[in-house]
CHARMM internal coordinates of N, CA and C (Angstrom, degrees):
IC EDIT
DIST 1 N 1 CA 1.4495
DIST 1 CA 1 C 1.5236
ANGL 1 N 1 CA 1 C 109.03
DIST 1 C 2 N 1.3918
ANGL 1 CA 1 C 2 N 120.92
DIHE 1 N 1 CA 1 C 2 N 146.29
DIST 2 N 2 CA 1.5728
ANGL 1 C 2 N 2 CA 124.39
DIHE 1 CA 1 C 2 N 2 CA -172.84
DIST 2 CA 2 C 1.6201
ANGL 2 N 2 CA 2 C 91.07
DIHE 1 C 2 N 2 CA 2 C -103.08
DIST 2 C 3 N 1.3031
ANGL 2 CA 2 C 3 N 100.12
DIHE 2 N 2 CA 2 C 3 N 140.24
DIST 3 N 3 CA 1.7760
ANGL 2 C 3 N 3 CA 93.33
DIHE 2 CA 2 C 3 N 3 CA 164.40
DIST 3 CA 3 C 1.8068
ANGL 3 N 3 CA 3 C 116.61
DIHE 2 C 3 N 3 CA 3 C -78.65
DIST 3 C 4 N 1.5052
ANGL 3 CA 3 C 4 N 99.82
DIHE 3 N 3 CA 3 C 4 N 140.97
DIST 4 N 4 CA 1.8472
ANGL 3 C 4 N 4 CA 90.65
DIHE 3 CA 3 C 4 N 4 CA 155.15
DIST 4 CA 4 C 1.0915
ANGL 4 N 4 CA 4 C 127.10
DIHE 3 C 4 N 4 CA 4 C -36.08
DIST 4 C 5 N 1.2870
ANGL 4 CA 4 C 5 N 116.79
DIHE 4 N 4 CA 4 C 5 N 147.07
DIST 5 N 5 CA 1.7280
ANGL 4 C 5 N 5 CA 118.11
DIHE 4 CA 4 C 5 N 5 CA 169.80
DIST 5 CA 5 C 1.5123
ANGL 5 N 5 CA 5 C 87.46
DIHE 4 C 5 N 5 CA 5 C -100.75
DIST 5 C 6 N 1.6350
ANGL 5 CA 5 C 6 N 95.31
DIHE 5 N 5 CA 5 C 6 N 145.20
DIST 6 N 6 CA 1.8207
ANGL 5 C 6 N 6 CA 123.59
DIHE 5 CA 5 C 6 N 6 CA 164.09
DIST 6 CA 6 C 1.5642
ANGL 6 N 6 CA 6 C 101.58
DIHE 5 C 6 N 6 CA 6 C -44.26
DIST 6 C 7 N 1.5549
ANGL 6 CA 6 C 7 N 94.98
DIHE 6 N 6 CA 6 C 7 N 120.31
DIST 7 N 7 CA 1.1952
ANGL 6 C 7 N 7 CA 119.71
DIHE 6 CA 6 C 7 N 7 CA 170.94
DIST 7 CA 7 C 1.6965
ANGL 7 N 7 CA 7 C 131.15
DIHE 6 C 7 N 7 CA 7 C -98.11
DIST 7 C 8 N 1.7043
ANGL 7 CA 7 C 8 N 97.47
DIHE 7 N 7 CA 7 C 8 N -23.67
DIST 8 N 8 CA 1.5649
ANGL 7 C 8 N 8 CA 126.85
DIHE 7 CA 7 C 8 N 8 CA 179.13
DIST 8 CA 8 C 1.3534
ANGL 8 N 8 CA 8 C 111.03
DIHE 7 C 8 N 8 CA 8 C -139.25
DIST 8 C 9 N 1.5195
ANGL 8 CA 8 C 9 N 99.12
DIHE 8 N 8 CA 8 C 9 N 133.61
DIST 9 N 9 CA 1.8184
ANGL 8 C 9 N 9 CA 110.18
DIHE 8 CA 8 C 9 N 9 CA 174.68
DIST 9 CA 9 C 1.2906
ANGL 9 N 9 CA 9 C 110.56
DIHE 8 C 9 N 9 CA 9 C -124.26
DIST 9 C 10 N 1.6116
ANGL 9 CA 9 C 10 N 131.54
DIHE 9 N 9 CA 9 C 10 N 131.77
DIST 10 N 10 CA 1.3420
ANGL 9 C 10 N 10 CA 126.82
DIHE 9 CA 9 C 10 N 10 CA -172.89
DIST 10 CA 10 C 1.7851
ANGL 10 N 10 CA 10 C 83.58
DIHE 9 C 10 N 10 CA 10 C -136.31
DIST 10 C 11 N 1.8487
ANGL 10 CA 10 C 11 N 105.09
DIHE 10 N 10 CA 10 C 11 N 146.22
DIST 11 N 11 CA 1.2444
ANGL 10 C 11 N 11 CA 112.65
DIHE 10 CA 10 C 11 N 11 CA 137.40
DIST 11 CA 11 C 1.4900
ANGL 11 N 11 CA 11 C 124.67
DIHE 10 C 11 N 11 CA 11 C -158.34
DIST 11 C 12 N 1.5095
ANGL 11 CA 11 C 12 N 125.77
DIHE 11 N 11 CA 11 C 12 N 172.85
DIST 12 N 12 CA 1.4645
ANGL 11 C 12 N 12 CA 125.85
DIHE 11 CA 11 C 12 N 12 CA -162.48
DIST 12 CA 12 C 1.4275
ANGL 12 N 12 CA 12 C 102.00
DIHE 11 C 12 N 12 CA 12 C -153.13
DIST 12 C 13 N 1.2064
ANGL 12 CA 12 C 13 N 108.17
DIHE 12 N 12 CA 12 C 13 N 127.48
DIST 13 N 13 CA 1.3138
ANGL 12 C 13 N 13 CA 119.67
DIHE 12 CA 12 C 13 N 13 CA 168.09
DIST 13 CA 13 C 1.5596
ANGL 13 N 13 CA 13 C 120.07
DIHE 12 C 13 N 13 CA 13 C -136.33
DIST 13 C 14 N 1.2011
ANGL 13 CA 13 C 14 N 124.20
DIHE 13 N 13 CA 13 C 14 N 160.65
DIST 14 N 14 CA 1.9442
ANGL 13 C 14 N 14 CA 135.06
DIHE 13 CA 13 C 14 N 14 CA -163.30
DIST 14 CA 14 C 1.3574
ANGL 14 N 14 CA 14 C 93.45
DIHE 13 C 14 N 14 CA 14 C -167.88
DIST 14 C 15 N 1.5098
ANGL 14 CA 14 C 15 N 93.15
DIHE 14 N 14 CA 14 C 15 N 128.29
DIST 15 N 15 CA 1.5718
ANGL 14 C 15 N 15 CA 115.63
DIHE 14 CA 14 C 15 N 15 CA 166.39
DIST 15 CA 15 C 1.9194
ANGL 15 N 15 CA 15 C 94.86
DIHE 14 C 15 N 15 CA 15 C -94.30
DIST 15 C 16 N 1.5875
ANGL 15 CA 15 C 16 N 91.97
DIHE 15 N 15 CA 15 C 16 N -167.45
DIST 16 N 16 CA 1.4832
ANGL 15 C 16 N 16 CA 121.03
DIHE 15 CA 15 C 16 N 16 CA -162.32
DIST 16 CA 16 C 1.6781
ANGL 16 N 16 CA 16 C 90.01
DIHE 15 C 16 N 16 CA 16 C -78.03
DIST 16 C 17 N 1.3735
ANGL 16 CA 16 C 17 N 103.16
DIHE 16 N 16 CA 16 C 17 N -39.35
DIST 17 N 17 CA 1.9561
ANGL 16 C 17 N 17 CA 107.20
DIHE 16 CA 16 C 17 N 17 CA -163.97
DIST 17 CA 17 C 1.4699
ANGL 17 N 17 CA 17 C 100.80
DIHE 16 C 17 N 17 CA 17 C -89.28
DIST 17 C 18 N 1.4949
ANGL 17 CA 17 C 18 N 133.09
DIHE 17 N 17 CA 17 C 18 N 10.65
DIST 18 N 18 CA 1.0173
ANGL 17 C 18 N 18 CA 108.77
DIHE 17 CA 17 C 18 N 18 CA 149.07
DIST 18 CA 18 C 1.9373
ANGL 18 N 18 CA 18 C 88.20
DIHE 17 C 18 N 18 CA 18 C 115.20
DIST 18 C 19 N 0.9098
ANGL 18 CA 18 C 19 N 105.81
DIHE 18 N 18 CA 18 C 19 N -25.80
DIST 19 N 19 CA 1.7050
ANGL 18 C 19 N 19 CA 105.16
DIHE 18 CA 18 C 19 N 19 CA 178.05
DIST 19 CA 19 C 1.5833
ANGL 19 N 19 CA 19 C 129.42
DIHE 18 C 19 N 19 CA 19 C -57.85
DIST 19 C 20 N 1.1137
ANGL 19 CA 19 C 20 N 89.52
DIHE 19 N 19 CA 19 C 20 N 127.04
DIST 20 N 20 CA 1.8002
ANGL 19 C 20 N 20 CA 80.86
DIHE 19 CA 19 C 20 N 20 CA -167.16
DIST 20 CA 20 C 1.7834
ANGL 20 N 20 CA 20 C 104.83
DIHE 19 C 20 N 20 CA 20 C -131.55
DIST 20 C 21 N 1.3322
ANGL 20 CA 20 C 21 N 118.69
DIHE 20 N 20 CA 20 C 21 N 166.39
DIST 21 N 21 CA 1.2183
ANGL 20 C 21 N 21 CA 133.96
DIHE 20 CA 20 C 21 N 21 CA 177.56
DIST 21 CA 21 C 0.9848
ANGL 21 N 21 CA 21 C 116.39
DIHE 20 C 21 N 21 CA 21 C -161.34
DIST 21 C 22 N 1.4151
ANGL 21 CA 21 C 22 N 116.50
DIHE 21 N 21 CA 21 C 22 N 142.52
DIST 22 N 22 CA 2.2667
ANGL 21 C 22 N 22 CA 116.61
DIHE 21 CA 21 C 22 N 22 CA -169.58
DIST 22 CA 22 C 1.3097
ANGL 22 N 22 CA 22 C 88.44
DIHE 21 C 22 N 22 CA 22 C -149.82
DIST 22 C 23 N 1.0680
ANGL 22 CA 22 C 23 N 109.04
DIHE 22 N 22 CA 22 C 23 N -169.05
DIST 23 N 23 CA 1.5116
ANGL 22 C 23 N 23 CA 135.27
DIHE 22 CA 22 C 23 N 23 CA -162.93
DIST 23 CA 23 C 1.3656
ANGL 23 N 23 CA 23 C 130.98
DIHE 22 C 23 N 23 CA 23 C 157.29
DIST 23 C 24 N 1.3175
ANGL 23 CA 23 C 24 N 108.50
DIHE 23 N 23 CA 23 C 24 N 145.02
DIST 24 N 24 CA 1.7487
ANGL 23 C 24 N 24 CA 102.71
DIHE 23 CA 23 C 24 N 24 CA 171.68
DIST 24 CA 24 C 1.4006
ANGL 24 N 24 CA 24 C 108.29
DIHE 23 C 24 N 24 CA 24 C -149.71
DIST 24 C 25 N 1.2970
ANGL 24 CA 24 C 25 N 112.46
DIHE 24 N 24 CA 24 C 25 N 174.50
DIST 25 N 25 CA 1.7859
ANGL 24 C 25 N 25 CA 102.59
DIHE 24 CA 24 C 25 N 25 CA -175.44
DIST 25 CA 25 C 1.9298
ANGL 25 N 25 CA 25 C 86.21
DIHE 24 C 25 N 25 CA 25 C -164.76
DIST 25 C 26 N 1.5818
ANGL 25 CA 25 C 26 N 106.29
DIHE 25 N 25 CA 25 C 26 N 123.89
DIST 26 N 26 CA 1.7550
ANGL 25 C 26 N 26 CA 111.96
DIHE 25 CA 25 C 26 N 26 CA 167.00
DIST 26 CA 26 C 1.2415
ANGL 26 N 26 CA 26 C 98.40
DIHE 25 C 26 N 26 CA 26 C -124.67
DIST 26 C 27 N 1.5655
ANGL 26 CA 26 C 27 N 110.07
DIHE 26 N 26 CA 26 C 27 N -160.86
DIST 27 N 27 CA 1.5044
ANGL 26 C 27 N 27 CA 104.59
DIHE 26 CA 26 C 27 N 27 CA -175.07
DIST 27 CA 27 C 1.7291
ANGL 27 N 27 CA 27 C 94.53
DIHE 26 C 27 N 27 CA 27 C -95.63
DIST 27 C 28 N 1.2357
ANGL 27 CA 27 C 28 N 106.77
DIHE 27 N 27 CA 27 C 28 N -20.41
DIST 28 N 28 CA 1.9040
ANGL 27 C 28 N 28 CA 105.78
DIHE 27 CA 27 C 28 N 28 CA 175.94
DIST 28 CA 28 C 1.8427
ANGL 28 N 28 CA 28 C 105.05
DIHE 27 C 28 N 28 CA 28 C -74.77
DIST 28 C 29 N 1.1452
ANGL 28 CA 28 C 29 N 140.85
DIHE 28 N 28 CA 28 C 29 N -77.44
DIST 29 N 29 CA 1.1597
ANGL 28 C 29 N 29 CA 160.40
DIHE 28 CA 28 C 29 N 29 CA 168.39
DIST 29 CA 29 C 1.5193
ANGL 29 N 29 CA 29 C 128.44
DIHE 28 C 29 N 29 CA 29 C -67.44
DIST 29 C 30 N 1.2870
ANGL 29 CA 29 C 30 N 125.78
DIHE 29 N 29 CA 29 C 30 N 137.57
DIST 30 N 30 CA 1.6017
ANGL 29 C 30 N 30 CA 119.79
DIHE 29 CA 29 C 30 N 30 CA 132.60
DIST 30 CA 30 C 1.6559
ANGL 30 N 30 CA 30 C 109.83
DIHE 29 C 30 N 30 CA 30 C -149.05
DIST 30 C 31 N 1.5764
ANGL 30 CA 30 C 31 N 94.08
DIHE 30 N 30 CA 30 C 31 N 152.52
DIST 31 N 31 CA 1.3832
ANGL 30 C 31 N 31 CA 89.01
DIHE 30 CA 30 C 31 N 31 CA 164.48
DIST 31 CA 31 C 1.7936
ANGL 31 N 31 CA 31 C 106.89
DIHE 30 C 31 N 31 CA 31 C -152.20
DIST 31 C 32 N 1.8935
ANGL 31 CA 31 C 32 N 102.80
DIHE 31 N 31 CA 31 C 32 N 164.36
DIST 32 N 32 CA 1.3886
ANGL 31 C 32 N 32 CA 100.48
DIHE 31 CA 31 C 32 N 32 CA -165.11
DIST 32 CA 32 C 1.5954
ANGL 32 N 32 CA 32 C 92.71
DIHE 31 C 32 N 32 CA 32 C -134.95
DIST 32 C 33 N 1.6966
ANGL 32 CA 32 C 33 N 97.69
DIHE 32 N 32 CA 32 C 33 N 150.70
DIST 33 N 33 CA 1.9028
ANGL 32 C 33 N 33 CA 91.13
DIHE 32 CA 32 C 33 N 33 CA -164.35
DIST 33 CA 33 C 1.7734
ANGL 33 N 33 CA 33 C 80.91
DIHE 32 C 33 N 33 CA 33 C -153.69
DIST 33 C 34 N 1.5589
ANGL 33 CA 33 C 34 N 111.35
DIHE 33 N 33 CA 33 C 34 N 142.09
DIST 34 N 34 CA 1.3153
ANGL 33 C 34 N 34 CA 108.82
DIHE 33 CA 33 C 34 N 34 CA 165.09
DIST 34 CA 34 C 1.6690
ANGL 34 N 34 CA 34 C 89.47
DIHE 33 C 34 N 34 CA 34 C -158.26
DIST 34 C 35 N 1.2221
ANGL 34 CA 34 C 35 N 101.40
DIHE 34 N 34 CA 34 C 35 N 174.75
DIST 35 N 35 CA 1.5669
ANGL 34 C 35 N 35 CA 106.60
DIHE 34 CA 34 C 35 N 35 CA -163.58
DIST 35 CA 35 C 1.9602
ANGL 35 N 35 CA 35 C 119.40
DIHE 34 C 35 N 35 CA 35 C 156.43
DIST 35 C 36 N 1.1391
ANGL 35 CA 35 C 36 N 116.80
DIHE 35 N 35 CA 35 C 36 N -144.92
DIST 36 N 36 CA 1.4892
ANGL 35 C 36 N 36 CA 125.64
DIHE 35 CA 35 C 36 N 36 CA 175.38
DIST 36 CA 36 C 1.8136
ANGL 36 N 36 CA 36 C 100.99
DIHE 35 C 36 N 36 CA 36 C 177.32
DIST 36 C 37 N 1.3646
ANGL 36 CA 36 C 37 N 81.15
DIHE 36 N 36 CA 36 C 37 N 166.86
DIST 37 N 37 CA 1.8260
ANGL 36 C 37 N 37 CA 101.42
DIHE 36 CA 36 C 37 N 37 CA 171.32
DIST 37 CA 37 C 1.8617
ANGL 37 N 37 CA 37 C 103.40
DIHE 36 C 37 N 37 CA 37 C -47.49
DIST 37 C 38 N 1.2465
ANGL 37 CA 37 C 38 N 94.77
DIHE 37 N 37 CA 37 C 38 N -60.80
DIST 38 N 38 CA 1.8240
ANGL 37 C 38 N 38 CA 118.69
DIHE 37 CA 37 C 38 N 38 CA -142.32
DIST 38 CA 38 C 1.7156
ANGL 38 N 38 CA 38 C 84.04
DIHE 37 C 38 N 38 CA 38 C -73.88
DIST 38 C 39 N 1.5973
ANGL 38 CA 38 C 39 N 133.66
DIHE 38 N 38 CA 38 C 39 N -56.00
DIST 39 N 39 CA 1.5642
ANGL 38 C 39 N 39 CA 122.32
DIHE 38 CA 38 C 39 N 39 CA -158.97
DIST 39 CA 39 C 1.8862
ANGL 39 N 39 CA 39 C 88.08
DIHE 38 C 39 N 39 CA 39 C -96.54
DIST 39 C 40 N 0.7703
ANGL 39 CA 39 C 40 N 137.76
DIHE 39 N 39 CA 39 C 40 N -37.24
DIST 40 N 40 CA 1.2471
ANGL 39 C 40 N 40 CA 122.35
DIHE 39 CA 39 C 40 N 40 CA -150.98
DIST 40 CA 40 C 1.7937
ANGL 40 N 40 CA 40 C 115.39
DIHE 39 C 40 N 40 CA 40 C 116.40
DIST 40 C 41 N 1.6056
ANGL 40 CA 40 C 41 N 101.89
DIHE 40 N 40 CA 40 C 41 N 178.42
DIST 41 N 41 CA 1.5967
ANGL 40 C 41 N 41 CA 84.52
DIHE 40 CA 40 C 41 N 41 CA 168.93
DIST 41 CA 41 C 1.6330
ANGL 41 N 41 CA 41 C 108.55
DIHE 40 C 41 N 41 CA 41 C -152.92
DIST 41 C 42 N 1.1638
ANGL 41 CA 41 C 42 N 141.29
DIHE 41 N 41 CA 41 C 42 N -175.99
DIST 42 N 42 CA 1.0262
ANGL 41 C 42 N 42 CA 154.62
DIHE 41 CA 41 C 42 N 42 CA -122.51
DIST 42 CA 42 C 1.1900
ANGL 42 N 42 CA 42 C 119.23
DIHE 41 C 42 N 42 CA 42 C -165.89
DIST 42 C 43 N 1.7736
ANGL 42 CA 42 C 43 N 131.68
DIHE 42 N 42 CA 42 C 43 N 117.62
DIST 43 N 43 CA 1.1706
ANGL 42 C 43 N 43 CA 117.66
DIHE 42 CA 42 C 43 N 43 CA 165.94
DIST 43 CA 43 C 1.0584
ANGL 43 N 43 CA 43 C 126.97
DIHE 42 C 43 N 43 CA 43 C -168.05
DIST 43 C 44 N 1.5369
ANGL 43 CA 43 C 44 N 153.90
DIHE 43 N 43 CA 43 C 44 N -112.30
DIST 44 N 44 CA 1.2737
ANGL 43 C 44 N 44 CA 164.09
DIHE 43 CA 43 C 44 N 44 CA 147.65
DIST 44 CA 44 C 1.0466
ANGL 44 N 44 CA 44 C 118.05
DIHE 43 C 44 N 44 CA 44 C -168.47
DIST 44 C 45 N 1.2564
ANGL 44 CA 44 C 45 N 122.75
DIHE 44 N 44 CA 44 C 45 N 168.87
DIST 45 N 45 CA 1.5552
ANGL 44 C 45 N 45 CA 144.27
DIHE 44 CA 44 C 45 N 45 CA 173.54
DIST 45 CA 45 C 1.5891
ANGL 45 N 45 CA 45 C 114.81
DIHE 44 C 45 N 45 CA 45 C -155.62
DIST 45 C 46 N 1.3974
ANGL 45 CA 45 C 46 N 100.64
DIHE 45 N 45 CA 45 C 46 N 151.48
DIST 46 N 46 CA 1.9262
ANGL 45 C 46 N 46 CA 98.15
DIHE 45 CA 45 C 46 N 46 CA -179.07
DIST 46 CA 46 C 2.0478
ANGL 46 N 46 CA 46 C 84.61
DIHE 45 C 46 N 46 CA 46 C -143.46
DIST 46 C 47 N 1.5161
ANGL 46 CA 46 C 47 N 58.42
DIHE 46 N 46 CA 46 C 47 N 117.19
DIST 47 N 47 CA 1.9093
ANGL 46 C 47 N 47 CA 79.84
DIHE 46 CA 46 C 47 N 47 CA 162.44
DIST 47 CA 47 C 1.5297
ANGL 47 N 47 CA 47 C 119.44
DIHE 46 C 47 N 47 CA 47 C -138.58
DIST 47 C 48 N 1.4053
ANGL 47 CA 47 C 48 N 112.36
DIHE 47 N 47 CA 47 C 48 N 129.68
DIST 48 N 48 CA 1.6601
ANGL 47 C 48 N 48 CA 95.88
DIHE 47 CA 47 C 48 N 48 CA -167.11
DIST 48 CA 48 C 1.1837
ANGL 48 N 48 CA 48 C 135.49
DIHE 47 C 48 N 48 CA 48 C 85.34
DIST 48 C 49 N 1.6911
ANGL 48 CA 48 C 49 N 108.95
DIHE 48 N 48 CA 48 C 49 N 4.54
DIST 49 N 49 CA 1.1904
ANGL 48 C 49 N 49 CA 117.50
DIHE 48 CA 48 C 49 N 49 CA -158.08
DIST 49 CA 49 C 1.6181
ANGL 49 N 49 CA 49 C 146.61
DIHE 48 C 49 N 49 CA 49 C 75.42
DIST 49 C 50 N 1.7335
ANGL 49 CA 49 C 50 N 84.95
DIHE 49 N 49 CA 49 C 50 N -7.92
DIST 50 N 50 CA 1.5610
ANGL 49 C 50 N 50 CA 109.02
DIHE 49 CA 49 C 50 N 50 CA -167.67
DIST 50 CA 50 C 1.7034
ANGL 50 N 50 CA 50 C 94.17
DIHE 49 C 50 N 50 CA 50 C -100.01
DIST 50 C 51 N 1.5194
ANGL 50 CA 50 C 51 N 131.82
DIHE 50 N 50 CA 50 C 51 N 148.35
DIST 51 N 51 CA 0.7609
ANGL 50 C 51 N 51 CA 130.72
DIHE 50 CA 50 C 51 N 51 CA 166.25
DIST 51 CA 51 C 1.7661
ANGL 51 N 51 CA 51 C 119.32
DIHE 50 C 51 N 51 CA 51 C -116.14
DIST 51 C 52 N 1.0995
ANGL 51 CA 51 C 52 N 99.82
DIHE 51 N 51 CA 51 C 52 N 171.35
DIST 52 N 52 CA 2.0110
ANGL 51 C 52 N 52 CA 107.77
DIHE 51 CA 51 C 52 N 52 CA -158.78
DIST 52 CA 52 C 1.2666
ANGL 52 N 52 CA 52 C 95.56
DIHE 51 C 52 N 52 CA 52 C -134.84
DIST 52 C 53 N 1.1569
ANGL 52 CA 52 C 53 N 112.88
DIHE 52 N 52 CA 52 C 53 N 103.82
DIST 53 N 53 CA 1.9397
ANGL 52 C 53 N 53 CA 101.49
DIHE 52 CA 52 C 53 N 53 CA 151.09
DIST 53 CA 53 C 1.5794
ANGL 53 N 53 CA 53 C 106.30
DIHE 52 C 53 N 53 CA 53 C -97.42
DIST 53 C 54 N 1.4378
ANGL 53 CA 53 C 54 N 114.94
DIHE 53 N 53 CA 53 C 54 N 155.08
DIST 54 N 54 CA 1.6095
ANGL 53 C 54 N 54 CA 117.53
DIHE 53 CA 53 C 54 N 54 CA 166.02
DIST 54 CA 54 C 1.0990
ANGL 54 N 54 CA 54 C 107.57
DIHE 53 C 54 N 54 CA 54 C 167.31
DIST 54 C 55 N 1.3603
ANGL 54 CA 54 C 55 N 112.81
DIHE 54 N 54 CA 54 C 55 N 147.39
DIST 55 N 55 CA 1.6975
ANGL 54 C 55 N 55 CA 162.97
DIHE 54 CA 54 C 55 N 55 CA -167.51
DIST 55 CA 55 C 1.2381
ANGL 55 N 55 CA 55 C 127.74
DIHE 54 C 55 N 55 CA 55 C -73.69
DIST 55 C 56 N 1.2133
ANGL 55 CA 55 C 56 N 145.98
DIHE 55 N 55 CA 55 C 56 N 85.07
DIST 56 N 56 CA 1.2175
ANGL 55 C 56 N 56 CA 131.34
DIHE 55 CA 55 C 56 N 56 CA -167.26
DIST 56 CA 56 C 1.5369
ANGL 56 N 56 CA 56 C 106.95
DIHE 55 C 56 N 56 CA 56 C -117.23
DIST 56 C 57 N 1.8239
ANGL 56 CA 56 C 57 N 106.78
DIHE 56 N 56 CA 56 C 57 N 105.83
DIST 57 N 57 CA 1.7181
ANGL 56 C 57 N 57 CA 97.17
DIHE 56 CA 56 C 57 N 57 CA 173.00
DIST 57 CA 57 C 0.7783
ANGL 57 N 57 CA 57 C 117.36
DIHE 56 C 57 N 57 CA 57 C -155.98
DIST 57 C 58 N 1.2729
ANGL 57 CA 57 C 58 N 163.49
DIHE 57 N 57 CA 57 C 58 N -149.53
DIST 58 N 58 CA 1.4517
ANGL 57 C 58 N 58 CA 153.74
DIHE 57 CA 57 C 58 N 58 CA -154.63
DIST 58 CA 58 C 1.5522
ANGL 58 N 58 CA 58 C 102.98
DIHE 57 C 58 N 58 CA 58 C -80.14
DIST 58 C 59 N 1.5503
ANGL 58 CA 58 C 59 N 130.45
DIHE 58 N 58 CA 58 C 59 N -12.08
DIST 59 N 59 CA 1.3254
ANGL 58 C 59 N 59 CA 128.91
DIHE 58 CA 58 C 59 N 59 CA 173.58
DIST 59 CA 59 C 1.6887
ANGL 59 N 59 CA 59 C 115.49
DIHE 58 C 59 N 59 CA 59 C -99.38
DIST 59 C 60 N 1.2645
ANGL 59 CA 59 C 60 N 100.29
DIHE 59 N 59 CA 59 C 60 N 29.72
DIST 60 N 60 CA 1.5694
ANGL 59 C 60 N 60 CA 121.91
DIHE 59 CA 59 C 60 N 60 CA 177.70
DIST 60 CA 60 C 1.5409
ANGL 60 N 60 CA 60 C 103.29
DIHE 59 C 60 N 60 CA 60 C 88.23
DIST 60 C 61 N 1.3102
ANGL 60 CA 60 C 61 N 125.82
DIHE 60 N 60 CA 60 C 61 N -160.79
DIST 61 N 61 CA 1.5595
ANGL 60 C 61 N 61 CA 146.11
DIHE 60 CA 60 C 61 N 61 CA 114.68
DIST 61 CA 61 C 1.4756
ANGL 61 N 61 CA 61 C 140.57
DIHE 60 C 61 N 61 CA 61 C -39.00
DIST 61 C 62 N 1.3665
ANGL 61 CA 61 C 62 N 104.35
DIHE 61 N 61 CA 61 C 62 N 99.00
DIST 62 N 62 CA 1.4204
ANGL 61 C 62 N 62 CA 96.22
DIHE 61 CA 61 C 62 N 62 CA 173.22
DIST 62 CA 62 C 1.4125
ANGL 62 N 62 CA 62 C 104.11
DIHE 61 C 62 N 62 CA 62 C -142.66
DIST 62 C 63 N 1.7282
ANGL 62 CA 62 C 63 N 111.62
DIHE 62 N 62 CA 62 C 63 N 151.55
DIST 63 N 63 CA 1.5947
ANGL 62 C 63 N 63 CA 134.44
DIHE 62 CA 62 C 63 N 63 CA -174.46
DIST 63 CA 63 C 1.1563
ANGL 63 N 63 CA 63 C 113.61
DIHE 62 C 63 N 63 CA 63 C -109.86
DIST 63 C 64 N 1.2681
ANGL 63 CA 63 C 64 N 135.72
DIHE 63 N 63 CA 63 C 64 N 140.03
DIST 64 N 64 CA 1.1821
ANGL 63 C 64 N 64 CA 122.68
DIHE 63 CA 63 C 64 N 64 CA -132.12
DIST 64 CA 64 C 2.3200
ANGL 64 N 64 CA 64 C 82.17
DIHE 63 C 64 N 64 CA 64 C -168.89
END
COOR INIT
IC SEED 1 N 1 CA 1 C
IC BUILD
């Protein structure tokens, strides 16, 4: 028997100050986000083929 090849990749990481970054990527979806409480955060997603960047920080949400 051959094994499957990886079909899904996820990861997450957090420091001490609160900083964080995740991610995931399938063959339907991915999306990537890093940021904090205090600045806001940052990221993308592709769904549909369509992709999203956008901002989330004390000047709301915006996609861009």
């Amino acid at each position: 028997a051959v094994p499957a090849g990886v079909h899904a990749q996820q990861y997450h990481s957090q420091d001490e100050f609160g900083n964080y970054s995740y991610g995931y990527a399938n063959p339907n979806s991915q999306k990537q986000e890093s940021g904090n409480a205090l600045t806001g955060v940052k990221g993308h997603y592709v769904a549909h083929g369509r992709r999203v960047n956008y901002v989330a920080d004390a000047f709301g949400y915006r996609a861009y």
